[in-house]
N, CA, C and O atoms as a DFTB+ gen file, in Angstrom:
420 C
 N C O
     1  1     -50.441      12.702      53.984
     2  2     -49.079      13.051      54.273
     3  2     -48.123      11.942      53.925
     4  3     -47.107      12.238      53.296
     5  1     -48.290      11.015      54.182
     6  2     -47.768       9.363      53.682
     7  2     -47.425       9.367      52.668
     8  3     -46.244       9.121      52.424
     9  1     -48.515       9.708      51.476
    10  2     -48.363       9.836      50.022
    11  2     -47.148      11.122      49.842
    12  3     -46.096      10.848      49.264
    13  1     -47.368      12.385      50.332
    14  2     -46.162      13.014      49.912
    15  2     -45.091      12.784      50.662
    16  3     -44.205      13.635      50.580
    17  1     -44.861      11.612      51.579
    18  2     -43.497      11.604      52.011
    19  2     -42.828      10.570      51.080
    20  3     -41.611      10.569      50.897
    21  1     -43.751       9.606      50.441
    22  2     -43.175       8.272      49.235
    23  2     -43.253       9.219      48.371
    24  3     -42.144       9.009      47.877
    25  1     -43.663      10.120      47.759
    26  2     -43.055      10.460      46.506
    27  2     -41.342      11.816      46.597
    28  3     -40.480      12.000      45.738
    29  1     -41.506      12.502      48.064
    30  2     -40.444      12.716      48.325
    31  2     -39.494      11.661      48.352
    32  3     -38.437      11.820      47.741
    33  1     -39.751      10.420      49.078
    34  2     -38.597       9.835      49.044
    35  2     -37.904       9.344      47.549
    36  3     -36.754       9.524      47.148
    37  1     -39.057       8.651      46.885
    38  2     -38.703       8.525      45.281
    39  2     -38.071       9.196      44.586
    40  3     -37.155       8.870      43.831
    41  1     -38.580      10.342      44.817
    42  2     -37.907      11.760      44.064
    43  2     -35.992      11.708      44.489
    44  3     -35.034      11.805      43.723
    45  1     -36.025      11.548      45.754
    46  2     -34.399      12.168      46.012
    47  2     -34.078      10.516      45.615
    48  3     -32.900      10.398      45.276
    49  1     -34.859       9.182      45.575
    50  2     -33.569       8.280      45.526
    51  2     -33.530       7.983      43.576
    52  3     -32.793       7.217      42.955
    53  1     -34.503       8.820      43.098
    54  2     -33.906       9.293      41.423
    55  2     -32.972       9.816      41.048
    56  3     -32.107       9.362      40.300
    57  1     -33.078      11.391      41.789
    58  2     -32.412      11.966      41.959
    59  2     -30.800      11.590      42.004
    60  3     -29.973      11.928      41.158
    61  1     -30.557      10.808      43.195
    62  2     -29.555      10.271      43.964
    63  2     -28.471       9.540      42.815
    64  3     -27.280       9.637      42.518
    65  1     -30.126       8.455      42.212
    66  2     -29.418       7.432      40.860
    67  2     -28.451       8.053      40.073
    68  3     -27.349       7.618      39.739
    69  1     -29.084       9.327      39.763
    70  2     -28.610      10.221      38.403
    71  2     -27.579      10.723      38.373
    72  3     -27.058      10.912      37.274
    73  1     -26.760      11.209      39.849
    74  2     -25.949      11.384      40.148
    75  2     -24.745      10.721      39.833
    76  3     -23.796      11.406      39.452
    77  1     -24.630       9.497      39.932
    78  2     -23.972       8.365      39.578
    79  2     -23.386       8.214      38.447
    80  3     -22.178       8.071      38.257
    81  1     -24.412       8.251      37.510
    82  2     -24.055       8.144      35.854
    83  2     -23.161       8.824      35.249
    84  3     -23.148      10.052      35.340
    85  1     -22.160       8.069      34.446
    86  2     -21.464       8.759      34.007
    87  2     -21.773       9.298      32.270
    88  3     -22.766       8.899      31.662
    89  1     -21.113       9.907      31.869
    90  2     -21.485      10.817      30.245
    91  2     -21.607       9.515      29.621
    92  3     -21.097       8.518      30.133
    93  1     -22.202       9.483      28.633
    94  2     -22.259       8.410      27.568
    95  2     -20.713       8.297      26.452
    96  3     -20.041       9.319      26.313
    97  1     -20.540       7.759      26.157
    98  2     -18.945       7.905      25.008
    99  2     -19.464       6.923      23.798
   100  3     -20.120       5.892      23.947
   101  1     -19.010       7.496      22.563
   102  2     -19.425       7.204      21.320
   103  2     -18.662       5.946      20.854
   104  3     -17.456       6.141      20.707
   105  1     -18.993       5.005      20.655
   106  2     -17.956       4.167      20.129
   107  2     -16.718       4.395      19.393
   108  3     -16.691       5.560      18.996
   109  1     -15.633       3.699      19.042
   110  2     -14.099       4.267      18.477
   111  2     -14.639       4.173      16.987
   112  3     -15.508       3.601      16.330
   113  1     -13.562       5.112      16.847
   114  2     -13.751       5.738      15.595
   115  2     -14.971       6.345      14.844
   116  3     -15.051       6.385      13.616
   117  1     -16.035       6.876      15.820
   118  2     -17.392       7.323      15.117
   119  2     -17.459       8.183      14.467
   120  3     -18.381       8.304      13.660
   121  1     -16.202       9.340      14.651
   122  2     -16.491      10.223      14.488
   123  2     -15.508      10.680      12.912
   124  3     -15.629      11.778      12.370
   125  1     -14.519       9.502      12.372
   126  2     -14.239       9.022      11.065
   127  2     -15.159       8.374      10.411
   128  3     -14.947       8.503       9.206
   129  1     -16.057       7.754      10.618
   130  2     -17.508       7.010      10.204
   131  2     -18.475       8.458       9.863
   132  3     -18.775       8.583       8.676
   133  1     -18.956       9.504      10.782
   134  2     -19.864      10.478      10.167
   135  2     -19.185      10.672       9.232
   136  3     -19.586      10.256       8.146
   137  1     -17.640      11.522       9.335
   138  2     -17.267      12.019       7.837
   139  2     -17.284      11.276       7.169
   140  3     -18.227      11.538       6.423
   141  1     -16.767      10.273       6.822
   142  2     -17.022       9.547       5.361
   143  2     -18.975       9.701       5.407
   144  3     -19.429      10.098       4.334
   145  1     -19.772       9.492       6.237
   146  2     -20.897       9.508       5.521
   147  2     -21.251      10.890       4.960
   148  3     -21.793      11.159       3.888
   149  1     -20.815      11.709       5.942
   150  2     -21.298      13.463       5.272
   151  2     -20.206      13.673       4.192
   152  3     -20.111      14.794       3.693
   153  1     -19.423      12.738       3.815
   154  2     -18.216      12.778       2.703
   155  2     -19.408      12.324       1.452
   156  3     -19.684      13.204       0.637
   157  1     -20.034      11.083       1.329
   158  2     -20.205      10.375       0.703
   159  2     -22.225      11.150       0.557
   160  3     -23.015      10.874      -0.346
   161  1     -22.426      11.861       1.469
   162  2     -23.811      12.586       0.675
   163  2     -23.374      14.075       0.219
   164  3     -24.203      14.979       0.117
   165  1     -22.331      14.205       0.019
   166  2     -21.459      15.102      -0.793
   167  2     -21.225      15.133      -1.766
   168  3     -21.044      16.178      -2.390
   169  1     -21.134      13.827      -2.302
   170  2     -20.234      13.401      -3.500
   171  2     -21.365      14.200      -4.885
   172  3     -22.462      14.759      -4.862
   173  1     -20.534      13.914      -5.786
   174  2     -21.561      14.450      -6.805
   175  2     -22.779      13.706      -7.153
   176  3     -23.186      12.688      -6.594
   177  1     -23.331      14.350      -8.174
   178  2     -24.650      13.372      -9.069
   179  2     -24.209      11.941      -9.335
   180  3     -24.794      10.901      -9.035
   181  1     -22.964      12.125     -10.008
   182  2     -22.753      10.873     -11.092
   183  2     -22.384       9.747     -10.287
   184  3     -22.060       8.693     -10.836
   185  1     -22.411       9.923      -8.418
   186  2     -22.112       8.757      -7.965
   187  2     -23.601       8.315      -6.800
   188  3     -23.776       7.349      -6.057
   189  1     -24.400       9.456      -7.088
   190  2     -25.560       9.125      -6.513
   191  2     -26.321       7.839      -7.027
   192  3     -27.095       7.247      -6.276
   193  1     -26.093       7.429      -8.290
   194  2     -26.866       6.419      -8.675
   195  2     -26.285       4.982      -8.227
   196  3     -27.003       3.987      -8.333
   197  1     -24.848       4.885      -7.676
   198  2     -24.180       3.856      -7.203
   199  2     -25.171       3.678      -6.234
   200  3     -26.107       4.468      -6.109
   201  1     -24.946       2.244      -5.237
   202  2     -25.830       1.722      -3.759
   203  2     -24.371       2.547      -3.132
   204  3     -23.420       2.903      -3.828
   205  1     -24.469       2.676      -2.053
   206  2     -23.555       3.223      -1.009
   207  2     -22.424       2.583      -0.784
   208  3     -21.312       3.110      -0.758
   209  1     -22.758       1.018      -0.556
   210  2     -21.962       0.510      -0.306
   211  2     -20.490       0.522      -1.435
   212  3     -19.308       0.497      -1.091
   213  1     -21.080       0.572      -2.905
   214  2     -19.756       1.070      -3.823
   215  2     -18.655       1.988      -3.851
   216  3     -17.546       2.001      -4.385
   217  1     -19.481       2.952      -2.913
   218  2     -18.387       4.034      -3.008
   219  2     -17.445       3.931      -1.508
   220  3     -16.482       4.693      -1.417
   221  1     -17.709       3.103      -0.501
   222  2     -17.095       2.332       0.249
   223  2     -15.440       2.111      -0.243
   224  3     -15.278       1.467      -1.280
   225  1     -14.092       2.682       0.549
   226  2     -12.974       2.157      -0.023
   227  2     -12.986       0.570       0.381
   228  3     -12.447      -0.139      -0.469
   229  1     -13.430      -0.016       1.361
   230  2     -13.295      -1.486       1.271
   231  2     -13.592      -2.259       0.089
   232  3     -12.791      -2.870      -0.618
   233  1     -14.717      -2.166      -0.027
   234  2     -15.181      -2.365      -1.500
   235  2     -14.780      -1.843      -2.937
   236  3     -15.190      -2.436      -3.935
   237  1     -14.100      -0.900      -3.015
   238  2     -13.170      -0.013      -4.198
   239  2     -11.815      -1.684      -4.170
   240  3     -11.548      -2.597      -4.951
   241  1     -11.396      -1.296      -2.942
   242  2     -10.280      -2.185      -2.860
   243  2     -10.296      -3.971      -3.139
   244  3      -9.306      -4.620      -3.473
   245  1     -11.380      -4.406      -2.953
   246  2     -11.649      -5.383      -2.944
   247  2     -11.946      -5.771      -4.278
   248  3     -11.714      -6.897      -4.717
   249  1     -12.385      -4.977      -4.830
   250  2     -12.596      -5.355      -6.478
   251  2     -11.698      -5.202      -7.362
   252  3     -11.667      -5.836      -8.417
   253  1     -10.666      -4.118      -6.920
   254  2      -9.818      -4.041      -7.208
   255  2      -8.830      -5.193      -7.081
   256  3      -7.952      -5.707      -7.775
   257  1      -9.303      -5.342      -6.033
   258  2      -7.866      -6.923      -5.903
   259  2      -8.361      -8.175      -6.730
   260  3      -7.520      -8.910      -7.247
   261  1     -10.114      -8.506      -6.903
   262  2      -9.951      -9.384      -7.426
   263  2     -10.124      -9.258      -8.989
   264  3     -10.175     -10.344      -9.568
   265  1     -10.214      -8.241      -9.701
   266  2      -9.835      -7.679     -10.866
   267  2      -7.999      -8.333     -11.101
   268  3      -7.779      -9.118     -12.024
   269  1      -6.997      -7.938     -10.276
   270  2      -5.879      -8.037     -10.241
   271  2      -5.303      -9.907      -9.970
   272  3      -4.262     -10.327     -10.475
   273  1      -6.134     -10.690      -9.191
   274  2      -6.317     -11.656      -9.021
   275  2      -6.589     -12.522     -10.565
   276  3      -5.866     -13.333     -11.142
   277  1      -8.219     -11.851     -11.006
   278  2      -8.179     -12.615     -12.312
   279  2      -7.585     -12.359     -13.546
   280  3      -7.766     -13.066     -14.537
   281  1      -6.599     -10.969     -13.500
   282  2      -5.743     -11.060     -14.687
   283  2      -4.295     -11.932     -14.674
   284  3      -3.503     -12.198     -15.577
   285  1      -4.318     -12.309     -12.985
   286  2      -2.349     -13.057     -12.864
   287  2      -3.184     -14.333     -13.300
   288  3      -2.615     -14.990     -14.171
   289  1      -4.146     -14.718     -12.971
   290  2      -4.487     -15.961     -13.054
   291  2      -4.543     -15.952     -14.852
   292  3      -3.813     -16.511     -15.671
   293  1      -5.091     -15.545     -14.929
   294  2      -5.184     -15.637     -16.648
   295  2      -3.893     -15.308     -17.401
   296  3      -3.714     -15.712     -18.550
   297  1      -3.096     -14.652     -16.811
   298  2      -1.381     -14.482     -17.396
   299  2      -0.732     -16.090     -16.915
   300  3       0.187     -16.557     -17.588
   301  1      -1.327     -16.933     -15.624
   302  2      -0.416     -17.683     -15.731
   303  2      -1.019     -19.258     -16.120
   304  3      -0.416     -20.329     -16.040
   305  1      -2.340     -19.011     -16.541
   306  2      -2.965     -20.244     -17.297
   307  2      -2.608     -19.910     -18.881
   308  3      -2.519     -20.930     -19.566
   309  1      -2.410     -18.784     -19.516
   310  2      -2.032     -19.003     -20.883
   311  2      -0.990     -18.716     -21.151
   312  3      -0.927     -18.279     -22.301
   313  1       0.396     -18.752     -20.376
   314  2       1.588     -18.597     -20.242
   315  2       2.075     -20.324     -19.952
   316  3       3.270     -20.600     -19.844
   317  1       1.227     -21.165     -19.871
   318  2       1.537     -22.196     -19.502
   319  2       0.965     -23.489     -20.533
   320  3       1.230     -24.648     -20.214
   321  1       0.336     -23.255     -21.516
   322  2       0.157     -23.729     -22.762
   323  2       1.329     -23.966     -23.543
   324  3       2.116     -23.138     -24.002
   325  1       1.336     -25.127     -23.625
   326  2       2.546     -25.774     -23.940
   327  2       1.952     -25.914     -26.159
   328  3       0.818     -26.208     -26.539
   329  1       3.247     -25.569     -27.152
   330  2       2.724     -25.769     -27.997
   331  2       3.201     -26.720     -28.380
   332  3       4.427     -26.792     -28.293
   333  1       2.342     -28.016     -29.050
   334  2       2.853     -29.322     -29.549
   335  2       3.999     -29.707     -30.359
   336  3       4.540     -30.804     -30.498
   337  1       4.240     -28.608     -30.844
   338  2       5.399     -28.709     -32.103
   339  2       6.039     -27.433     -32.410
   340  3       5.250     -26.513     -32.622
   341  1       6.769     -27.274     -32.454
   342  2       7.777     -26.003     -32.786
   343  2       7.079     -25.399     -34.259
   344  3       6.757     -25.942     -35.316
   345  1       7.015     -23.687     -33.636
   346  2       6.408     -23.305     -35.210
   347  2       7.501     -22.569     -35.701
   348  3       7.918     -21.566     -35.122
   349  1       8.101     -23.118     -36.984
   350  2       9.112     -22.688     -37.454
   351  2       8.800     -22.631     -39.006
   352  3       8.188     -23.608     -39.437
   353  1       9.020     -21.963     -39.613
   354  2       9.284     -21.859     -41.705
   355  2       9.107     -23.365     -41.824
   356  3       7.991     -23.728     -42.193
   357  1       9.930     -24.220     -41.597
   358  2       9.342     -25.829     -42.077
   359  2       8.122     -26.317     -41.858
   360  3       7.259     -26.690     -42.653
   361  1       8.141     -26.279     -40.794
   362  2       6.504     -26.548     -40.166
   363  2       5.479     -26.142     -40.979
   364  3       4.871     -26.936     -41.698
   365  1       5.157     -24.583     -40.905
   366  2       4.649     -24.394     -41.384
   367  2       4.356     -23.995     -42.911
   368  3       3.323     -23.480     -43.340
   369  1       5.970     -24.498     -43.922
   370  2       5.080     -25.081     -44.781
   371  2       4.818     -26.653     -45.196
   372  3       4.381     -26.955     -46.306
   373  1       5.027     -27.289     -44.526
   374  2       4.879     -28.340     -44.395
   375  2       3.131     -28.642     -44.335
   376  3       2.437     -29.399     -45.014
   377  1       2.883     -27.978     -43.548
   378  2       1.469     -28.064     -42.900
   379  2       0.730     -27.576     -44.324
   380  3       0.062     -28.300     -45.063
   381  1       1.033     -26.141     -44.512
   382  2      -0.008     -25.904     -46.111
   383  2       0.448     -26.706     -47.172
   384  3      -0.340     -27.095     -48.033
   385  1       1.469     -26.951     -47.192
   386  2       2.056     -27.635     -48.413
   387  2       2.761     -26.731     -49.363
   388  3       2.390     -26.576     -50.527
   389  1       3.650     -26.220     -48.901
   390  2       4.317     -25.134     -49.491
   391  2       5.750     -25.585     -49.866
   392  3       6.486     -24.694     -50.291
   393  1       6.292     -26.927     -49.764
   394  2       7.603     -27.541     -49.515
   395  2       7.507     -28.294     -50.588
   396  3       8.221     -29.297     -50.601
   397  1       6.661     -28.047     -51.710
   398  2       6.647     -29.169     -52.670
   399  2       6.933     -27.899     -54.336
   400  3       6.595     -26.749     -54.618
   401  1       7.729     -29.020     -55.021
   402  2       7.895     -28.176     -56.080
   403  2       6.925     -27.770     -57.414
   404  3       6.983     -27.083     -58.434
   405  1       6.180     -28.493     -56.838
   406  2       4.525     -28.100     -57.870
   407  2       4.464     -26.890     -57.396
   408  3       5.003     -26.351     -56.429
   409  1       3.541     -26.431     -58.417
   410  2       3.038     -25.153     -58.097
   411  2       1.437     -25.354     -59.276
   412  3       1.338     -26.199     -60.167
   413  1       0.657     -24.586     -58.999
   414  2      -0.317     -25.205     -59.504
   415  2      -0.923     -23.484     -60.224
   416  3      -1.805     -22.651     -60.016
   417  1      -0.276     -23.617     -60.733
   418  2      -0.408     -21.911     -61.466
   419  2      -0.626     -22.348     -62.962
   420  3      -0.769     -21.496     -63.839
């Protein structure tokens, strides 16, 4: 009788626990996280062969920026090449030798 009065008691102070608990709640924003994933096993063939993480807009964006990054940089390293000497009609015939009245014809 002992034995079924400890497992009665066990029983109701389980019982009792369960009572208590409240619903579980999904972390924020989970439920923008499934769709993009049921977005992204959607997508067609031609992006199945990407890793996942590519088709990611963080990553779209990010490459994007540093795509955009290394073209200012490269607009403002050869925008900044200074040329030694003015290229003008004298100059350059000066340089071939085009300023002389020989002609070798």
């Amino acid at each position: 009788m002992k034995n079924q009065e400890e497992i009665e008691r066990q029983i109701d102070e389980t019982v009792g626990a369960l009572e208590g608990i409240k619903r579980a709640e999904p972390r924020p924003f989970f439920y923008t996280r499934l769709e993009a994933r049921m977005d992204i096993s959607r997508m067609p063939q031609r992006y199945s062969s990407l890793p996942k993480f590519m088709a990611r807009p963080t990553f779209v964006w990010s490459f994007l920026a540093l795509v955009v990054l290394l073209n200012v940089g490269v607009v403002i390293r050869f925008s900044q090449k200074t040329i030694s000497e003015p290229q003008n009609a004298s100059s350059f015939a000066k340089e071939y030798g085009l300023n002389t009245l020989d002609s070798n014809l």
